[in-house]
N, C-alpha and C positions, 0 to 999 in steps of 0.2 A: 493395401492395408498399412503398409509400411511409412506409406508419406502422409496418409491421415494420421496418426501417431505422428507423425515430425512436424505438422502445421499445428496441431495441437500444442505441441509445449513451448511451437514458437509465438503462438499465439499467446498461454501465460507470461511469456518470459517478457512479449509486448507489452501486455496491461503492469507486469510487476517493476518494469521500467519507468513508465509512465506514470506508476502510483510515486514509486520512490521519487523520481524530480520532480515530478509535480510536485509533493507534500516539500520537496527541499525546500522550491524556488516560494511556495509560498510562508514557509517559515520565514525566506529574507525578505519578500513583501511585507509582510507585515510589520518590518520597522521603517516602510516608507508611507507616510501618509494617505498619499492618494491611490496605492495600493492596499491597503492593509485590509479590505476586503475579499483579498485572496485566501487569508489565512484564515477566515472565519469556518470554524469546523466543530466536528463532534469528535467526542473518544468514550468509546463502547466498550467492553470486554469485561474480566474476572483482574482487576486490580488487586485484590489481596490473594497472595497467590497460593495453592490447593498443595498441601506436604500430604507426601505418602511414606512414610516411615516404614518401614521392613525390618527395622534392624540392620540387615546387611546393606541393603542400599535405601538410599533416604531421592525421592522426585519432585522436586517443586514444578509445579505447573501453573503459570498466570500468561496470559494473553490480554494486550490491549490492544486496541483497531483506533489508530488517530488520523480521520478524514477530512481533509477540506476543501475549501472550491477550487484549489488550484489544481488540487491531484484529482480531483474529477474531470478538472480540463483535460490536466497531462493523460489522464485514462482515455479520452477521448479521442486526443490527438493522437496517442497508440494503437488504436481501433483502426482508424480511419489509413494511419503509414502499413498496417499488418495489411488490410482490404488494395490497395494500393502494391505490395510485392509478390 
Protein backbone atom coordinates (compact mmCIF):
# COMPACT_ATOMS: atom_id res chain seq x y z
CA UNK A 1 0.00 0.00 0.00
CA UNK A 2 2.88 2.04 0.99
CA UNK A 3 4.56 2.31 -2.46
CA UNK A 4 1.01 2.98 -4.28
CA UNK A 5 0.89 6.20 -1.97
CA UNK A 6 4.66 6.96 -2.97
CA UNK A 7 4.07 6.42 -7.01
CA UNK A 8 1.23 8.48 -6.55
CA UNK A 9 2.55 11.73 -5.31
CA UNK A 10 5.38 11.07 -7.59
CA UNK A 11 3.40 10.95 -9.98
CA UNK A 12 1.78 14.59 -9.12
CA UNK A 13 4.96 15.97 -8.42
CA UNK A 14 5.76 14.75 -12.39
CA UNK A 15 2.80 16.47 -14.00
CA UNK A 16 3.30 19.75 -11.49
CA UNK A 17 6.84 19.92 -12.86
CA UNK A 18 6.08 19.50 -16.21
CA UNK A 19 3.14 22.06 -15.99
CA UNK A 20 5.48 24.59 -14.40
CA UNK A 21 8.21 24.51 -17.28
CA UNK A 22 6.34 23.89 -19.55
CA UNK A 23 4.07 27.03 -19.02
CA UNK A 24 7.73 28.83 -18.20
CA UNK A 25 9.59 27.76 -21.45
CA UNK A 26 6.42 28.91 -23.34
CA UNK A 27 6.11 32.29 -21.74
CA UNK A 28 9.89 32.76 -23.35
CA UNK A 29 8.58 31.28 -26.66
CA UNK A 30 6.43 33.54 -27.11
CA UNK A 31 8.76 36.39 -27.67
CA UNK A 32 10.38 34.46 -30.53
CA UNK A 33 8.37 34.50 -33.67
CA UNK A 34 8.42 31.25 -34.96
CA UNK A 35 7.74 30.06 -31.69
CA UNK A 36 5.17 31.91 -30.32
CA UNK A 37 2.74 29.33 -30.93
CA UNK A 38 3.67 27.71 -27.77
CA UNK A 39 2.43 30.31 -25.71
CA UNK A 40 -1.07 30.27 -27.16
CA UNK A 41 -3.40 29.42 -24.03
CA UNK A 42 -6.27 29.88 -21.90
CA UNK A 43 -6.84 31.16 -18.17
CA UNK A 44 -9.83 29.86 -16.43
CA UNK A 45 -10.62 30.47 -12.71
CA UNK A 46 -12.37 32.94 -10.06
CA UNK A 47 -10.18 36.19 -10.91
CA UNK A 48 -11.92 38.55 -8.48
CA UNK A 49 -11.03 37.02 -5.49
CA UNK A 50 -14.01 35.60 -2.68
CA UNK A 51 -13.21 37.77 1.05
CA UNK A 52 -14.64 35.91 3.97
CA UNK A 53 -14.52 38.46 6.65
CA UNK A 54 -15.00 37.01 10.36
CA UNK A 55 -13.98 39.96 12.15
CA UNK A 56 -11.30 38.12 13.69
CA UNK A 57 -9.78 36.71 10.50
CA UNK A 58 -10.47 38.09 7.10
CA UNK A 59 -9.70 34.82 3.78
CA UNK A 60 -9.28 35.89 0.46
CA UNK A 61 -9.76 33.14 -1.93
CA UNK A 62 -9.17 33.62 -6.06
CA UNK A 63 -7.68 30.77 -8.08
CA UNK A 64 -6.53 31.31 -11.73
CA UNK A 65 -5.53 28.09 -14.11
CA UNK A 66 -3.21 29.78 -17.03
CA UNK A 67 -2.73 26.69 -19.68
CA UNK A 68 -0.91 26.58 -22.76
CA UNK A 69 0.41 24.37 -25.56
CA UNK A 70 3.79 24.26 -24.21
CA UNK A 71 2.80 23.11 -20.68
CA UNK A 72 0.55 20.53 -22.10
CA UNK A 73 3.65 19.40 -24.02
CA UNK A 74 5.78 19.57 -20.82
CA UNK A 75 2.71 17.60 -19.11
CA UNK A 76 3.18 15.09 -21.58
CA UNK A 77 6.65 14.70 -21.71
CA UNK A 78 6.21 14.17 -17.64
CA UNK A 79 3.84 11.38 -18.23
CA UNK A 80 5.71 9.49 -20.50
CA UNK A 81 9.69 10.19 -18.02
CA UNK A 82 7.10 8.93 -14.76
CA UNK A 83 5.89 5.53 -17.23
CA UNK A 84 9.61 5.16 -18.12
CA UNK A 85 11.00 5.04 -14.07
Amino acid sequence: MATRDKNIWLLLLFICAGLVIGGLLGQLAGQVDWLSWLSYGQSFGVEEPFVLDLNVIKITFALVVNINIASIIGMAIALFLYRKI
